[in-house]
C-alpha positions as a Markdown table, in Angstrom:
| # | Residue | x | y | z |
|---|---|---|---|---|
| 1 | Unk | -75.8 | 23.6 | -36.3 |
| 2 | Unk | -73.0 | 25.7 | -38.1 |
| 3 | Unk | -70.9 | 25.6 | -34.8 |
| 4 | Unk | -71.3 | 21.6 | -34.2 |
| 5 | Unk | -70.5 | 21.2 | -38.0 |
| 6 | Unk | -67.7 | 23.5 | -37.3 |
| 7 | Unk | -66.2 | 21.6 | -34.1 |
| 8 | Unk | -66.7 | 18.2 | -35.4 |
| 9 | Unk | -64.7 | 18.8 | -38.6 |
| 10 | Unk | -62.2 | 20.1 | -36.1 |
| 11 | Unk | -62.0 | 17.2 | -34.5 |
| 12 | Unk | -61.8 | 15.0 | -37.9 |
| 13 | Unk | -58.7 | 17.0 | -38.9 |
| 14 | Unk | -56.9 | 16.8 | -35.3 |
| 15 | Unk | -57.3 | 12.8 | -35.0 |
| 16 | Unk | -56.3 | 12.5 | -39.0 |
| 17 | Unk | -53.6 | 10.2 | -39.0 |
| 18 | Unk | -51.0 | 9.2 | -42.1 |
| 19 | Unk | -51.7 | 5.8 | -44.1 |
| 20 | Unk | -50.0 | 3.2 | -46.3 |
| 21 | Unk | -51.8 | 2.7 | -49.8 |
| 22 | Unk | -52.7 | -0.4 | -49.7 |
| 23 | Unk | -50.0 | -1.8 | -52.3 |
| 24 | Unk | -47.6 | 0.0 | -50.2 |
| 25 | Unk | -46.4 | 2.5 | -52.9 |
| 26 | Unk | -47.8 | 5.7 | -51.2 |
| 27 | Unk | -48.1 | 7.6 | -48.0 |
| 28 | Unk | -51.4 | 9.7 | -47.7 |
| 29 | Unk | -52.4 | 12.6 | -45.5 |
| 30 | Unk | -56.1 | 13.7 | -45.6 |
| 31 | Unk | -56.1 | 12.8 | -49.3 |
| 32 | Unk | -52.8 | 13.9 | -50.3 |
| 33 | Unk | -50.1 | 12.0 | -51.1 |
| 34 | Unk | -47.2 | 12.6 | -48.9 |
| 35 | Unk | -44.6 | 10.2 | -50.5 |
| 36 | Unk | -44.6 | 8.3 | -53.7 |
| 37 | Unk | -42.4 | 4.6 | -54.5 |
| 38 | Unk | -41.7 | 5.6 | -58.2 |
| 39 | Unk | -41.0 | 10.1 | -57.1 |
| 40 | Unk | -39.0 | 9.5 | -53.6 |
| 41 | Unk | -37.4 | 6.6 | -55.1 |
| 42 | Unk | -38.1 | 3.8 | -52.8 |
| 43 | Unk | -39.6 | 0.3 | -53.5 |
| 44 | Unk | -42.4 | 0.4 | -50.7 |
| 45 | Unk | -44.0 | 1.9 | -47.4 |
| 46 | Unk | -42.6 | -0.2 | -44.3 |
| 47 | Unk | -44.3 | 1.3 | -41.1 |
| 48 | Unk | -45.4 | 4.9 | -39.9 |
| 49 | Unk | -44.5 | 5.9 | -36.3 |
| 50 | Unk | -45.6 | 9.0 | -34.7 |
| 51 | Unk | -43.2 | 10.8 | -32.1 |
| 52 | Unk | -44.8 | 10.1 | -28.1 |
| 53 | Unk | -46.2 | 13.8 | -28.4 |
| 54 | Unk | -47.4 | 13.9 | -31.5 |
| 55 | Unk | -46.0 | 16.7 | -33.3 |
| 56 | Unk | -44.2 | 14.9 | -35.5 |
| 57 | Unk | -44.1 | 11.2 | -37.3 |
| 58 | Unk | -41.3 | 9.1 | -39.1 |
| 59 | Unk | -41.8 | 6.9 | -42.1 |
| 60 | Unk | -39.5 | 3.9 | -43.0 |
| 61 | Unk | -39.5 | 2.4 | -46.7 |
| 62 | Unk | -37.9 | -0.1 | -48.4 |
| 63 | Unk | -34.3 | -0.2 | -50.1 |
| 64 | Unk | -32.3 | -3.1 | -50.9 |
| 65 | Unk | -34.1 | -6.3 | -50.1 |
| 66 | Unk | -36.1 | -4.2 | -47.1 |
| 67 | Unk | -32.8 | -4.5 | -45.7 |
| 68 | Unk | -30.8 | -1.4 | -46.3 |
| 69 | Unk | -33.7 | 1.5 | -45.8 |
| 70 | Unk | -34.4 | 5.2 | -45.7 |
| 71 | Unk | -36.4 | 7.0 | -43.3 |
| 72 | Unk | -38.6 | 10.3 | -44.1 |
| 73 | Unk | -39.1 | 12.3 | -41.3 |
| 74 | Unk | -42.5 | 15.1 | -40.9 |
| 75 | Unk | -44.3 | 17.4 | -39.4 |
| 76 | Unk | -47.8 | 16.3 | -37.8 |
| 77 | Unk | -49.7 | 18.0 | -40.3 |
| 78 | Unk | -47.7 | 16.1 | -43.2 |
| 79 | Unk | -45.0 | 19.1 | -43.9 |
| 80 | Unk | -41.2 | 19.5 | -43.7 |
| 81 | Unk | -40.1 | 16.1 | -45.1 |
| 82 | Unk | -36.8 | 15.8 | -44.7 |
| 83 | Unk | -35.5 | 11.7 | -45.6 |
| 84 | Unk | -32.5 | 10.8 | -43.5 |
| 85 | Unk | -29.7 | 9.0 | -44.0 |
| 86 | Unk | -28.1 | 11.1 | -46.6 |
| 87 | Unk | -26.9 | 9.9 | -49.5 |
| 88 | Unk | -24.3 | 6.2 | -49.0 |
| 89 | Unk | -26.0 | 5.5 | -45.4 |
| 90 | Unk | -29.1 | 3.4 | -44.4 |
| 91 | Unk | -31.1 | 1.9 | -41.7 |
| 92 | Unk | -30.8 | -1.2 | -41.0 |
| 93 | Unk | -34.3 | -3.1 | -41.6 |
| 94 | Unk | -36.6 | -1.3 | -39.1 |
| 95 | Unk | -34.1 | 0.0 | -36.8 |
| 96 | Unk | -35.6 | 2.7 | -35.4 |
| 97 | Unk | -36.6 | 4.7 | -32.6 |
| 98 | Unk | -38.2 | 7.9 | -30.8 |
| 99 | Unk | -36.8 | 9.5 | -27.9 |
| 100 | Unk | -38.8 | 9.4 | -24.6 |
| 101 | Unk | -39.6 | 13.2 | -24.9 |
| 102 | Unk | -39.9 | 13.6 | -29.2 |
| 103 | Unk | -36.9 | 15.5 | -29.4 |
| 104 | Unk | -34.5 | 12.6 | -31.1 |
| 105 | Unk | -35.4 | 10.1 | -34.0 |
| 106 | Unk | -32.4 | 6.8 | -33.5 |
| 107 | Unk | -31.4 | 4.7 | -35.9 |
| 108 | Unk | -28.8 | 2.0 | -36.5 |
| 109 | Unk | -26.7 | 3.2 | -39.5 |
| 110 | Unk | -25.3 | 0.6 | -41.8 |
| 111 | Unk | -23.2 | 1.0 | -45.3 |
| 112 | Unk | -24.8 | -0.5 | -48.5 |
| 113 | Unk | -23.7 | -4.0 | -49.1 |
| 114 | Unk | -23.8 | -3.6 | -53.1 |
| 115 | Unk | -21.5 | -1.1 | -53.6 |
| 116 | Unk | -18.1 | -0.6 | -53.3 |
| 117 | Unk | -17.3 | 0.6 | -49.6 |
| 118 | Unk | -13.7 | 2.4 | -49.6 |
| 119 | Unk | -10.4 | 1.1 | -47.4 |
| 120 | Unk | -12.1 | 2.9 | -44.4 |
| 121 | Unk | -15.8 | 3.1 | -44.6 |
| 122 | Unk | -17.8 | 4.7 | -41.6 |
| 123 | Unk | -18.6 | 3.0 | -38.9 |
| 124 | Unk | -21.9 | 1.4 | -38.6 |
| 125 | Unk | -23.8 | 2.5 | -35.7 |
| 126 | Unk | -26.5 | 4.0 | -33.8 |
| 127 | Unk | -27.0 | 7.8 | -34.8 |
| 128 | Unk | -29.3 | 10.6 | -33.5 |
| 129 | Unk | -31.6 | 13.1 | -35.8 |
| 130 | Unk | -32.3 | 16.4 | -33.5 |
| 131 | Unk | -36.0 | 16.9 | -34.6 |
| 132 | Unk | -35.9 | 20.8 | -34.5 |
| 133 | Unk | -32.1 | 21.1 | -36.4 |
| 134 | Unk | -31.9 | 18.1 | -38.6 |
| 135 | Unk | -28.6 | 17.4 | -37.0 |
| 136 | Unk | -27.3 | 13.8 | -37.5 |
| 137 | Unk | -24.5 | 12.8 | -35.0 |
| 138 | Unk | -23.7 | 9.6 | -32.9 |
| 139 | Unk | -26.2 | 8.5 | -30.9 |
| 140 | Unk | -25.2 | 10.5 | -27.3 |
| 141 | Unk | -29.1 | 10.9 | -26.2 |
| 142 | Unk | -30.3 | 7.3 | -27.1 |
| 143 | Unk | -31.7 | 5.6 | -23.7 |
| 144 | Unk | -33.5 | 2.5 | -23.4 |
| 145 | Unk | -37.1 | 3.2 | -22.1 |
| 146 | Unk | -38.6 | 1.1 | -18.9 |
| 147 | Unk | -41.8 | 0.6 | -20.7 |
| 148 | Unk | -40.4 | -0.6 | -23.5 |
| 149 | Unk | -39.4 | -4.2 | -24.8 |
| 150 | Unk | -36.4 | -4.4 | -26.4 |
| 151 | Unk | -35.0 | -6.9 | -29.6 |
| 152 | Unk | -30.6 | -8.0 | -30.2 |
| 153 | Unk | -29.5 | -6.6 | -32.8 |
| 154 | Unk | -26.9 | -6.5 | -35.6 |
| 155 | Unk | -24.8 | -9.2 | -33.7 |
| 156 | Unk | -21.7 | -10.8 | -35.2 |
| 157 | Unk | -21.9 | -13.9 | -33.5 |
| 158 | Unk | -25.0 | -16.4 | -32.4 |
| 159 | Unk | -25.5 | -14.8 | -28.5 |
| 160 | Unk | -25.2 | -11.7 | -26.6 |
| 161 | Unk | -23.2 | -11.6 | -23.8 |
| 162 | Unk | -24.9 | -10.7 | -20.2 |
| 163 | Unk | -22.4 | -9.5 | -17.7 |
| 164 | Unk | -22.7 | -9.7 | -14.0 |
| 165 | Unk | -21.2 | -5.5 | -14.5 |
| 166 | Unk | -21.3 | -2.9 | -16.8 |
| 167 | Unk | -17.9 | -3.0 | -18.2 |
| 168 | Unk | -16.2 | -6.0 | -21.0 |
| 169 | Unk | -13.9 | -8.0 | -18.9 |
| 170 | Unk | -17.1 | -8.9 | -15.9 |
| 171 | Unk | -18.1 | -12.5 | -15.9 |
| 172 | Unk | -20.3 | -13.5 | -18.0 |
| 173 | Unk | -23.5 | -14.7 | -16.6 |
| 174 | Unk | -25.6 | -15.8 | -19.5 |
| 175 | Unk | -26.0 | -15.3 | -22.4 |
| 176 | Unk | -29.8 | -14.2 | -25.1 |
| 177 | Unk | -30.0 | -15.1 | -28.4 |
| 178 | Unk | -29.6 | -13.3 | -31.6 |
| 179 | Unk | -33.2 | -13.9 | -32.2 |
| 180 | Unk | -33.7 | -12.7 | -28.6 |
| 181 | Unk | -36.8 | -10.6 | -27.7 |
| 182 | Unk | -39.0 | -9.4 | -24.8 |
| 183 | Unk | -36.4 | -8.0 | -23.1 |
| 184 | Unk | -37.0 | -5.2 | -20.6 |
| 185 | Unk | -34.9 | -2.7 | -19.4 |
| 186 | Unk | -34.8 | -2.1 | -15.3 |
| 187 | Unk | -33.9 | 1.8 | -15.7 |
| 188 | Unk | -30.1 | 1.4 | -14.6 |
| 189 | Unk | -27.5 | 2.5 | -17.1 |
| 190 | Unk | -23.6 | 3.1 | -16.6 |
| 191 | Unk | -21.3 | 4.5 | -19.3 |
| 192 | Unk | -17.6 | 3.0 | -19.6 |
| 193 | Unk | -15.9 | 4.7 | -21.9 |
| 194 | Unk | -17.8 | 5.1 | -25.2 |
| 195 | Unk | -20.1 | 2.2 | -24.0 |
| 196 | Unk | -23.3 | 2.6 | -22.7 |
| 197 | Unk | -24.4 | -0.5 | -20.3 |
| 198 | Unk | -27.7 | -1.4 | -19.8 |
| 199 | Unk | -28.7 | -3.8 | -17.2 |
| 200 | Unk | -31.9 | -5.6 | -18.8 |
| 201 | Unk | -33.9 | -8.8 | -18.0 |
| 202 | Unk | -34.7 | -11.4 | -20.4 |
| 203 | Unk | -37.0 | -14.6 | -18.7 |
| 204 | Unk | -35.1 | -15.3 | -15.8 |
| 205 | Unk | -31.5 | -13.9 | -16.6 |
| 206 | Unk | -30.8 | -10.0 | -15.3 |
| 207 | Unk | -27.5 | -8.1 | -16.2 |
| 208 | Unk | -25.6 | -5.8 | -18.3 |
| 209 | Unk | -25.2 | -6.1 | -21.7 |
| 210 | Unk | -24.1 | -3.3 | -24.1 |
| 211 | Unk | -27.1 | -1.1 | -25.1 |
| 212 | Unk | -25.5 | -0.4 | -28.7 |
| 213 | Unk | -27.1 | -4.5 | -29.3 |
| 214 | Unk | -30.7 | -3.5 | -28.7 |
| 215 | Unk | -33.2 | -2.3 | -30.6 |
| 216 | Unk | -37.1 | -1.3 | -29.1 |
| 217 | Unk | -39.7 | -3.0 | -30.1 |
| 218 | Unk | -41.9 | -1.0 | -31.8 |
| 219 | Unk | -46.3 | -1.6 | -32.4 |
């Protein structure tokens, strides 16, 4: 009896999972609290997402307007937070993403839009967290993912461009909405320069279109 007691509370804390409090103010982890609105400084818990293998999990809460956000990144047994961007940097809504094999968390960087930015404020883009380092560069390793459905993102005009090749001056051959989603990804990519093209399919339109615009759906 000792022994099944034994194994079955090893099983209870292998398939323990984080939570949201239900008002959204707290992040708990078999009973204790991993992150707290009024300690960490956020205004509530947005969505938990838990690296493909499992050894790690990512937690996004709520800045300005849920718009400009911060992500806390930890350990599978609830240790080693670390909250990414630093300091003048967020996410952009819920703009983020794990890498196929866990090794890289993506997200869109964006500057705040109530402060003061200076004459040449960094670029807002997609950047890469190395999971073992804590290194934050440019997005180099960010792929779309086959099994994955993809969302447009960040646009600065009403459509995204699908090219008949993966470079700016092909013909355009449609075009997806800035509300666009549902698209998939057909596994072919081609960098041009510092662009990475991804030829995607969205209802009955295939092409290229630059990967930088799309953003994986997440559960």
């Amino acid at each position: 009896m000792k022994v099944i007691a034994f194994l079955l509370l090893c099983s209870l804390h292998v398939l323990a999972q984080p939570t949201i409090k239900e008002d959204g103010t707290q992040v708990l982890l078999d009973g204790k609290v991993l992150l707290d609105a009024t300690k960490d400084g956020f205004m509530r818990v947005l969505e938990i997402h838990s690296a493909p293998n499992g050894q790690n999990f990512l937690v996004l809460v709520c800045g300005f307007e849920c718009f400009e956000n911060k992500g806390f990144l930890f350990r599978a047994n609830g240790t080693g937070k670390r909250m990414f961007p630093g300091r003048g940097s967020y996410i952009l809504q819920n703009k983020v993403e794990w890498s196929a094999d866990s090794k890289y968390v993506f997200y869109f960087r964006i500057n705040s839009t109530a402060a003061d930015l200076p004459l040449d404020p960094p670029r807002e883009e997609w950047k890469q967290i190395n999971v073992r380092t804590g290194a934050n560069t440019v997005a180099t390793k960010r792929r779309l993912k086959p099994q994955a459905t993809y969302a447009v993102i960040h646009l600065w005009s009403d459509v995204l461009n699908v090219r008949a090749a993966p470079h700016a001056r092909a013909a355009i051959i449609g075009t997806i909405p800035s509300d666009g989603n549902g698209i998939r990804y057909t596994g072919e990519t081609k960098r041009t320069g510092t662009v990475i093209w991804a030829k995607v399919k969205f209802r009955t339109l295939t092409g290229w279109v630059n990967q930088s615009y799309l953003s994986e759906e997440l559960p």
